[in-house]
N, C-alpha and C positions, 0 to 999 in steps of 0.2 A: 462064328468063324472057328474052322479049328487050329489044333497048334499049328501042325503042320504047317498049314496056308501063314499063322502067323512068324513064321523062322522066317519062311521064303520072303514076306514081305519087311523082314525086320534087317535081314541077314545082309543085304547090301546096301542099309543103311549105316549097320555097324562099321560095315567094314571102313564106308567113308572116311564115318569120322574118325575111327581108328588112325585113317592115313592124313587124316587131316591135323587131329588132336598132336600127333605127334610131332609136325613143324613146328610146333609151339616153341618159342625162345626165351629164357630169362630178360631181366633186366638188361639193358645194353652197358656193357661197360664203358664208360666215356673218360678214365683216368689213365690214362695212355703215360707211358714214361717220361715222354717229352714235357707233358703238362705238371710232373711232382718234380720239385727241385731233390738235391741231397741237401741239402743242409740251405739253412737265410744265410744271407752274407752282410747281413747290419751286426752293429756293432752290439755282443751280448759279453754280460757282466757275467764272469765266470764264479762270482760268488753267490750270485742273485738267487732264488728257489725258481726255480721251473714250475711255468704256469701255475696261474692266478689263484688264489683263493675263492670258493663262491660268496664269500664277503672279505672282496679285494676294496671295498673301499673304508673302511677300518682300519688298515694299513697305512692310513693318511692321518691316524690318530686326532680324531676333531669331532668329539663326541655332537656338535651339531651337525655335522655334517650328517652324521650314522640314523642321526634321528629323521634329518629331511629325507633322506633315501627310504627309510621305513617306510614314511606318509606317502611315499610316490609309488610308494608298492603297492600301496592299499591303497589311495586314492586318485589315480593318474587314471584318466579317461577313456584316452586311447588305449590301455590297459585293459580297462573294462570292455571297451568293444572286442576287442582282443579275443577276451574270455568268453565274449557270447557267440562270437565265429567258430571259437571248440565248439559249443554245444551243439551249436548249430550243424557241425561237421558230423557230431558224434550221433544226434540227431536222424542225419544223411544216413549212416552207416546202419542203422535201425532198420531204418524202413527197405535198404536194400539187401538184411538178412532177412525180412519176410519173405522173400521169394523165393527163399531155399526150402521152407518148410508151408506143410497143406496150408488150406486156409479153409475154414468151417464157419457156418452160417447155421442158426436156428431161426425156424420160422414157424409163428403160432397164426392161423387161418380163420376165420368165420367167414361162412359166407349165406345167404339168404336170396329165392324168390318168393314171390306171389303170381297170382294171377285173379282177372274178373271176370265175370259176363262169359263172352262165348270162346276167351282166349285159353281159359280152363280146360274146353275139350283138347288141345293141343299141348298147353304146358301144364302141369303140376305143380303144387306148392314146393319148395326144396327149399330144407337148411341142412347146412352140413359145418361141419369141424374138423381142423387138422392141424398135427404138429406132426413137424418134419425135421430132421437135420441135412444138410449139404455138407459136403466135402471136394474139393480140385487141388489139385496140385502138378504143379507143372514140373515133370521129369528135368532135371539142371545134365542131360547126357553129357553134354558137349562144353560144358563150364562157364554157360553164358552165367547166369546166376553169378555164380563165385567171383567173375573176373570182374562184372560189376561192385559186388561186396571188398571183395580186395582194393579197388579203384579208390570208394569209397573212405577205405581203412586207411590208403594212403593218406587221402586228402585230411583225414584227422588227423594224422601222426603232421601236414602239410601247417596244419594250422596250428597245433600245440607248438613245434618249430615257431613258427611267425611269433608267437606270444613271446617264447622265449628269447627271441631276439630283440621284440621290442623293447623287454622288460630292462633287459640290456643296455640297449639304446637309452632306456628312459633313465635308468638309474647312472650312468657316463654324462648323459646332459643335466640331471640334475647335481651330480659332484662338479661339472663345466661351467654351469651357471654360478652357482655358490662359490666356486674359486674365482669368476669373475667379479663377483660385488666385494669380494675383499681385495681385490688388486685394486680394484676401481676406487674404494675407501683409501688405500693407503696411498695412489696417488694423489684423492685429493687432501691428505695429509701435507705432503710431499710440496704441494703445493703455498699449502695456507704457509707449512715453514717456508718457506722462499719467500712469499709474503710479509713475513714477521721480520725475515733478515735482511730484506729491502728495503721496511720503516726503521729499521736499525739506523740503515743507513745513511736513510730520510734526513734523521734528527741531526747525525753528522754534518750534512752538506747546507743544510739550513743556518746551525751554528756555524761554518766557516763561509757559508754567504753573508750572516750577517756581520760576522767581522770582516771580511771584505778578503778573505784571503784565500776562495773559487768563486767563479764565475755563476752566471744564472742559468749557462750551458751545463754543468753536470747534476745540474736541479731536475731541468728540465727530462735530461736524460735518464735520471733514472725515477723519474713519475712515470716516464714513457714505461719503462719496464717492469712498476709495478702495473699500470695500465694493460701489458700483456700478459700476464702472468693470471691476472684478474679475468682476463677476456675466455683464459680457459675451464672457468669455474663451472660456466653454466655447461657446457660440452658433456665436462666429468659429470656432472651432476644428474645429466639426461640420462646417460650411461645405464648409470646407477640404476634409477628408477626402472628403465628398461629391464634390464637384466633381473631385478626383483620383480618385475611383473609377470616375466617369461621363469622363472622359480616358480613363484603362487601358480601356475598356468600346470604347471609339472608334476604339482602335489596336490592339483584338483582342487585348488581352494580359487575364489576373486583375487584380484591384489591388492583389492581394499583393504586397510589396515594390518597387509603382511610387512613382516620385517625378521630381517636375522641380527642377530647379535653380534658376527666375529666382527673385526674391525681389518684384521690385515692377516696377511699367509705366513708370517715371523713364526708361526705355531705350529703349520701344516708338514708332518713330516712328508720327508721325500721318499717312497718306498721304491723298493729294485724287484724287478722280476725278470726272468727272462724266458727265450722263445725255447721249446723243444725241434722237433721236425717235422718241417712242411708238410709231410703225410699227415701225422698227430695233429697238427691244426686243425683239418678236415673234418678231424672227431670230437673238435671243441666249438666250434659255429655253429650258431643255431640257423644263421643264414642260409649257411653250405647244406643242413639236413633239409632246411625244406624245400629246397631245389633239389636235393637227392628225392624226398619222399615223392615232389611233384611227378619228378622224370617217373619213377616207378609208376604212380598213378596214370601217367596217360600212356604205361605199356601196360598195362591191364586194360584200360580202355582198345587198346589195340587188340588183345585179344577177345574179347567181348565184340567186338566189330568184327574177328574171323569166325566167331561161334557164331552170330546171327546167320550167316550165311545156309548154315545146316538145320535141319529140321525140328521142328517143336514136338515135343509130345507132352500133351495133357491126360490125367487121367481124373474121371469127377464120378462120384456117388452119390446119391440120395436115397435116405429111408423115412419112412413114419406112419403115420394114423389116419387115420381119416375116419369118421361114423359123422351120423346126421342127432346122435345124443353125444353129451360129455360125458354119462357117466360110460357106454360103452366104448370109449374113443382108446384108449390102451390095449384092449381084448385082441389077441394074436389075433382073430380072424379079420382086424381091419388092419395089419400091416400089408406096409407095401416097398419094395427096395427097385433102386433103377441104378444103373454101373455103364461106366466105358471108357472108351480113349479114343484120343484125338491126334491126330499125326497133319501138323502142319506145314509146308515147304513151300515159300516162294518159288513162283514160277518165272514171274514176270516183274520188275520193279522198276524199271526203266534207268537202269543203272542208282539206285538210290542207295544199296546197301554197300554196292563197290564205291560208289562216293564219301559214305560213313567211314569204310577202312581208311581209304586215302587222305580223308582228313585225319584220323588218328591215329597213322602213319606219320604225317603232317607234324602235327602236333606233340608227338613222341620228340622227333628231332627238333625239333625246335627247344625243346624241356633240355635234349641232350647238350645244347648248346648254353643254354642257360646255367645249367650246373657245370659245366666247362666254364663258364665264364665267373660263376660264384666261387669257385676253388682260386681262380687267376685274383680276384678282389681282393682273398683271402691273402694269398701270399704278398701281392701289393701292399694291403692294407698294414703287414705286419713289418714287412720293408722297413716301411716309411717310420712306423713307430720307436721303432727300436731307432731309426738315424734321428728323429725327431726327443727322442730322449735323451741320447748320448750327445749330440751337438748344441742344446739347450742349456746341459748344465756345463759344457766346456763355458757357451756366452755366459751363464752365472759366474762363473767364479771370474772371469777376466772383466765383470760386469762391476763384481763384488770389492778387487782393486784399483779400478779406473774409479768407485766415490771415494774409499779412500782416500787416493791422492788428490782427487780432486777436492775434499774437504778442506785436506791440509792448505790447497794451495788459495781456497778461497778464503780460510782464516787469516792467511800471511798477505796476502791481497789488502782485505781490511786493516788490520794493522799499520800496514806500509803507510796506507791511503790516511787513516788517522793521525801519522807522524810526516805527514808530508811525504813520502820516500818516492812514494808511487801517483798514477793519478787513475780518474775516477774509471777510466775506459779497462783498463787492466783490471779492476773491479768488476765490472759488469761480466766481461768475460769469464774469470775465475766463477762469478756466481752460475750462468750461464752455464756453463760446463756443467758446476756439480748440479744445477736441476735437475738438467737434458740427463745426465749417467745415471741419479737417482730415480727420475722418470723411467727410464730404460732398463733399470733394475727389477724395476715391481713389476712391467709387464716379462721380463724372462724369465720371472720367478713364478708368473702365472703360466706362463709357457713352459713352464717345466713340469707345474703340476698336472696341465692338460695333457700335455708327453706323455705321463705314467698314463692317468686316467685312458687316453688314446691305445696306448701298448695293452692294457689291460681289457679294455673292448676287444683290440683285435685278435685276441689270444685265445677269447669265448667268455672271460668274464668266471671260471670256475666250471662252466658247464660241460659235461661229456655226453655225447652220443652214447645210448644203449647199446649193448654188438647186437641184441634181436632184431632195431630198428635200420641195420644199414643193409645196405643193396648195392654200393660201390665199393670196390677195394682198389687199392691203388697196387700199379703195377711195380715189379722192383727191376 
C-alpha cells in the first residue's frame, strides 16, 4: 500500500480520536465547600502541639507499652496480609506496564519428514532448521494502555493507604487494650481493698456481738456485703483475661502464657494534642487517601472504557533462518523478514463496550461518594475526640474529689461505728460510696487515656499525605 492510500485511511481516524481524546476530564473534584468545615468546634487546648507525633504513643511515657506497639508492628497479622495486598497491587501494575511496550518472542524450529515405498514418488525426505525472532506491539494511540496502568498505580498507592490505616488502627487498639488490663487490675485492687476494710469491720461487729452490745442484724448485713463485693471478682477477672487475650491476638502471638507487667494507669502520662484544620485532616488519614486514590482509580478506569471504543492498531514483525543444515542456517542467503499492521475497530458489540463505560461511570460515582463520605468520618471522628478528651478529664478531676471526700467520710463512719456514735447502716453506705467513686475513677482514668489514644487516631496518628499522591483539593 502506499503512503498516500495510507494518510487517507489514517487521517479520519486521527481526527476521531483527536476530538474524542480531548473530552477527557481530570479527576472529579468532590470537596465542595459546603463538605470542609473552617475550623472543629470541639474543645482544643491552646497549648497542646498540633498534630500527632508519628510515635504518638511514647507520649504516654510507659516503656511497655512502646515495646508492645513495636511487636504489633512487626508481628500483627492482619498487618501482614496487608503487606501482601501491596505487592499484590504492585504486582498488578507490572503486568499492566507490559502493554505499553513490544513484546518479543524467540523461536528455535527443527523439523523432519520421511517417506517409503511408492509414497516417495510424491514426497521427499525434508529436514530443515530455523531461528526466528517475533516482535508486536500494540500502538497505546488513544491511551487505552496508560489509563489502565494509571488505574492500576492508583490501586497501589489504594492499598499502601489501607496498610497505613490499618497500622493505625492496629497500633490505637493495641495502646486500648493494654490501657484496659491495667484499669481492669486496678479495679480489682480496688476491690480486694474494700474487701480487706469490710473483714476490718467483720472483726468489730463480731466483738460487739459477742458482748451483746449489736445485734446479729449488722453481722448479717455486712457478710451480705462482703458476699457482693466478692460476687464481682469473677466478672473483673474474666475481663482481664479477655482483654490479654485480644493483646497476644494484636501482637501475633497465642495467649498462651502471655502477660504484661503494669499493674495500674497511676504511671500513664496524660499527653495533650490538638486539632489543626479540617482541610489539613484530609492530608493526615490514611483512610481519607485511599478513597481519594480509589476515586482516582476508577476515573481512569472510566477513561480506559472511552479509549476502547476507538480503534486498535497492532504493528508485528518477524525475521530469521531457516536451512535444511545447522552449519548453513546463519548464511544471509537463508534470511527471511515478514512486517505489518493491524487496524482493529469494533463494529458491532451488541451494546457491550457502552455497557463497560456505564458501569465505570457507575462506579466512578459511587467512589465519589465514598470519599465524600470518608472526609465527613474524618471530621466526625475528630469531633468527638477532641469532646471525648476534654469532658473525660473534667469527670477525672470531679472523680478524683468525690474519693477524697468520700475516704474521709468513710474513715469518720468507722470511728463513730467503733465508739458507738453511729450505727452499722451509715457505715455501709459511707463504704459504698467510696468503692462505687473509686470504681468510677479507674475506669475515667481509662477513658481518658482512650480519649487521647482516640484524638490521636483521628488526627492520622503522625502520618502526611505526599502532595504527588493527591487528586483532591479542597475548595476555599
Amino acid at each position: 500500500m502506499r503512503c498516500g492510500t495510507n494518510r487517507a485511511l489514517f487521517a479520519p481516524v486521527t481526527l476521531l480520536a483527536v476530538s474524542l481524546t480531548a473530552c477527557a476530564t481530570p479527576v472529579p473534584q468532590a470537596l465542595t465547600p459546603t463538605l470542609v468545615p473552617k475550623s472543629f468546634i470541639g474543645p482544643v487546648s491552646a497549648e497542646a502541639p498540633v498534630w500527632p507525633d508519628a510515635t504518638w504513643w511514647r507520649a504516654f511515657r510507659d516503656s511497655e507499652l512502646a515495646e508492645l506497639v513495636s511487636a504489633a508492628q512487626m508481628n500483627n497479622r492482619d498487618l501482614a496480609a496487608a503487606a501482601a495486598r501491596v505487592l499484590q497491587a504492585d504486582a498488578q501494575t507490572k503486568v499492566q506496564r507490559a502493554a505499553l511496550l513490544p513484546q518479543l518472542t524467540g523461536q528455535v524450529g527443527h523439523t523432519s519428514a520421511g517417506c517409503s515405498g511408492q509414497a516417495c514418488l510424491q514426497y521427499s525426505s525434508l529436514m530443515a532448521y530455523s531461528l526466528s525472532l517475533n516482535a508486536s506491539y500494540e500502538l497505546d494511540v488513544w491511551g487505552l494502555a496508560r489509563a489502565n496502568l494509571h488505574a492500576a498505580q492508583e490501586q497501589l498507592k489504594s492499598a499502601r493507604f489501607a496498610r497505613q490505616a490499618l497500622a493505625l488502627s492496629v497500633t490505637a487498639n493495641t495502646a486500648n487494650q493494654y490501657f484496659a488490663v491495667l484499669a481492669i487490675r486496678r479495679r480489682l485492687a480496688i476491690a480486694h481493698e474494700d474487701i480487706d476494710a469490710i473483714n476490718g469491720i467483720l472483726e468489730v461487729i463480731k466483738l460487739r456481738v459477742k458482748a451483746g452490745a449489736t445485734s446479729q442484724l449488722d453481722l448479717a448485713r455486712e457478710e451480705a456485703q462482703l458476699e457482693a463485693v466478692q460476687a464481682q471478682l469473677p466478672a473483673l477477672e474474666t475481663t482481664e483475661q479477655e482483654s490479654l487475650f485480644t493483646l497476644a491476638v494484636l501482637l501475633g502471638r497465642p495467649p498462651e502464657g502471655f502477660a504484661v507487667t503494669g499493674h495500674d494507669l497511676d504511671g500513664i502520662a496524660q499527653p495533650e494534642v490538638s486539632a489543626g484544620l479540617p482541610s489539613d485532616v484530609l492530608l493526615r488519614r490514611p483512610d481519607v487517601a485511599q478513597a481519594e486514590a480509589n476515586l482516582a482509580a476508577a476515573h481512569a478506569n472510566v477513561d480506559a472504557a472511552r479509549a476502547a471504543f476507538l480503534p486498535q492498531i497492532s504493528l508485528t514483525g518477524s525475521g530469521g533462518f531457516i536451512s535444511t543444515a545447522t552449519s548453513a542456517l546463519l548464511q544471509s542467503s537463508n534470511f527471511g523478514y515478514t512486517y505489518g499492521a493491524t487496524l482493529l475497530q469494533t463494529i458491532f458489540d451488541a451494546g457491550r463496550l457502552a455497557g463497560q463505560k456505564a458501569l465505570a461511570v457507575g462506579v466512578e460515582q459511587e467512589f465519589v461518594a465514598e470519599y465524600q463520605g470518608a472526609a465527613l468520618n474524618a471530621f466526625v471522628d475528630t469531633e468527638n475526640a477532641l469532646v471525648e478528651v476534654a469532658n473525660a478529664r473534667k469527670a477525672r478531676e470531679h472523680l478524683k474529689r468525690e474519693v477524697d471526700a468520700a475516704r474521709e467520710a468513710f474513715d469518720i463512719s468507722q470511728l463513730q461505728y467503733r465508739q458507738g456514735a453511729t450505727d452499722l447502716l451509715t457505715v455501709l453506705q459511707a463504704q459504698q460510696t467510696l468503692f462505687s467513686a473509686e470504681d468510677q475513677l479507674a475506669q475515667i482514668t481509662l477513658a481518658n487515656c482512650q480519649a487521647a489514644v482516640h484524638l490521636y487516631e483521628a488526627l492520622g496518628g503522625g502520618w502526611v499525605e505526599n502532595a504527588e499522591d493527591r487528586t483532591q483539593f479542597a475548595s476555599n
